[in-house]
N, C-alpha and C positions, 0 to 999 in steps of 0.2 A: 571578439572575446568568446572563450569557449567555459560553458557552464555544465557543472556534472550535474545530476538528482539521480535520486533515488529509482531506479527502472524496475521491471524494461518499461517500454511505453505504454502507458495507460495507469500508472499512477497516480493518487492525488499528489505525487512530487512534481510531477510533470506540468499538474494542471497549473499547481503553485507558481511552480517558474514560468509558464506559457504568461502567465497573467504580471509575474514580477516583469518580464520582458517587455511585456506591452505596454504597462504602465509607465515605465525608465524610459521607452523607446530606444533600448538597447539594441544594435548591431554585433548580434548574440549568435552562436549553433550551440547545441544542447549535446550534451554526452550521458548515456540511463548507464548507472553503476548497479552492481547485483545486488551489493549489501552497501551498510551507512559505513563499515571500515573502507572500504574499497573507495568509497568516496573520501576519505581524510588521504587513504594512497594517491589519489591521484593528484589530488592538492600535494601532499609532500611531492611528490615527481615531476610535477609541476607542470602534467599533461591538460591542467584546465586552469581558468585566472580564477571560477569561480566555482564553491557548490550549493546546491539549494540541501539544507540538512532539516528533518523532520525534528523537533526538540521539543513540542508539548502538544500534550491533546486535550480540552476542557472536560472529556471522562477520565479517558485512563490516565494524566498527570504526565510528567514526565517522558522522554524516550531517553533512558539513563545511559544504551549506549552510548547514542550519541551525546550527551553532555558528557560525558566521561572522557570519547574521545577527545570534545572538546578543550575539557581541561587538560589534558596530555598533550595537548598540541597548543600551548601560548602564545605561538606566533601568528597563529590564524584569529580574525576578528570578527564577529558580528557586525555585518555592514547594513544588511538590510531585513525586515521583519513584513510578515503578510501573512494575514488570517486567512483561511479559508475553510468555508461550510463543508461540514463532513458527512455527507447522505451516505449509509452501506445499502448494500442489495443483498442478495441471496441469489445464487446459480447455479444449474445445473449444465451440463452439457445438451442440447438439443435433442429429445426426443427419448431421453433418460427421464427414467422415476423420477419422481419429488421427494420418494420417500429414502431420506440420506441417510447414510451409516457413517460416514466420516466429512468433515467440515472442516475445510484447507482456509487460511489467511495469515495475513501480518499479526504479529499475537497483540498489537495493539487493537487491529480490526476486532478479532474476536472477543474483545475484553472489551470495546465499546457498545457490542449485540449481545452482551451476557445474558442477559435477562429473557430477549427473545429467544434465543437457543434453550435456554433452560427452559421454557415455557414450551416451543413448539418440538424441538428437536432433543430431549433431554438426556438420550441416551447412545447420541452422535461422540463417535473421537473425534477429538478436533487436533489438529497436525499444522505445526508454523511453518508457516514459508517468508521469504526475504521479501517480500513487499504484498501488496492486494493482488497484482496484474503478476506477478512471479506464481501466486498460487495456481492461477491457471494452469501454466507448462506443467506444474508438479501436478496438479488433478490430471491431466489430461494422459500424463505416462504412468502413475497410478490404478488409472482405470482401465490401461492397458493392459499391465502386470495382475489387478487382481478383480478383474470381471464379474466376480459374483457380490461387489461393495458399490454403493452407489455414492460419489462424490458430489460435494456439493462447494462453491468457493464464496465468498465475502468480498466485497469490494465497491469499487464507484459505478453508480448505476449504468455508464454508457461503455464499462466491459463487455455488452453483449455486443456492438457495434465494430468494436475491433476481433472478436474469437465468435466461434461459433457456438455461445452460449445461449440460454432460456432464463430470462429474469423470473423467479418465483417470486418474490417480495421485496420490494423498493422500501426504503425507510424502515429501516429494520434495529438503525440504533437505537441503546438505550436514553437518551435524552435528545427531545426533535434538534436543540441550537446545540450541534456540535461543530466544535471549532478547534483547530490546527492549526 
């Protein structure tokens, strides 16, 4: 069986499906989609049997694209459902300021650390990217492009483990039981 999520690798879609896997004991390979359309594609194409789609967060509600594609697409079913705890971080790139001018993430990420940004960082752009682990690549070719801004990304605390990142602050949502 081949299963899409939300990518590239190090999202909490990944970690989601890592754990739906283990639990089912699925004889599974995983495929990371860019965006949650790209994932109903590949389902209609029929390039995977299954996808893990992001559809609520206990802060920010809803992920409307994807119920929307949901509904546009009737043939596809809700087969399986799993919570899972949502810690954000805060990063920079290694050996970069702390002090950030622009804050990259999934815009559901930064709508769950509202409060913290407003408090510590409140006069940061904040710029969406197609997942938490996607904002990476875009800080990282951003800060190529404009060297005098210090980027900063949002996402699952073991981001630094895969990229060459500096965790400034771990648990950084706005309410500790957040859940996906």
């Amino acid at each position: 069986m081949k299963i899409a999520f939300l990518g590239p690798k190090g999202t909490f879609s990944e970690e989601a499906l890592t754990q739906l896997i283990k639990k089912n004991k699925w004889d599974a390979s995983t495929l990371p989609a860019q965006t949650i359309s790209k994932l109903f594609t590949l389902l209609d194409e029929g390039s995977v049997d299954k996808a893990l789609i992001p559809l609520e967060n206990a802060i920010e509600g809803p992920v409307t694209q994807a119920l929307d594609l949901l509904i546009d697409h009737d043939e596809f079913w809700i087969t399986e459902e799993i919570d899972l705890e949502i810690i954000q971080a805060l990063f920079v790139t290694k050996g970069h300021s702390h002090d950030i001018t622009d804050l990259i993430s999934f815009p559901h990420a930064l709508a769950q650390c509202r409060q913290y940004i407003n408090k510590e960082h409140p006069h940061v752009n904040c710029h969406h990217a197609n997942s938490t682990a996607a904002s990476v690549e875009m800080m990282l070719e951003l800060q190529k492009n404009q060297p005098e801004k210090q980027f900063g990304v949002i996402g699952k605390p073991d981001l630094a483990d895969n990229y060459d990142l500096e965790c400034v602050k771990e648990g950084i949502q706005d309410i500790a039981k957040n859940i996906t």
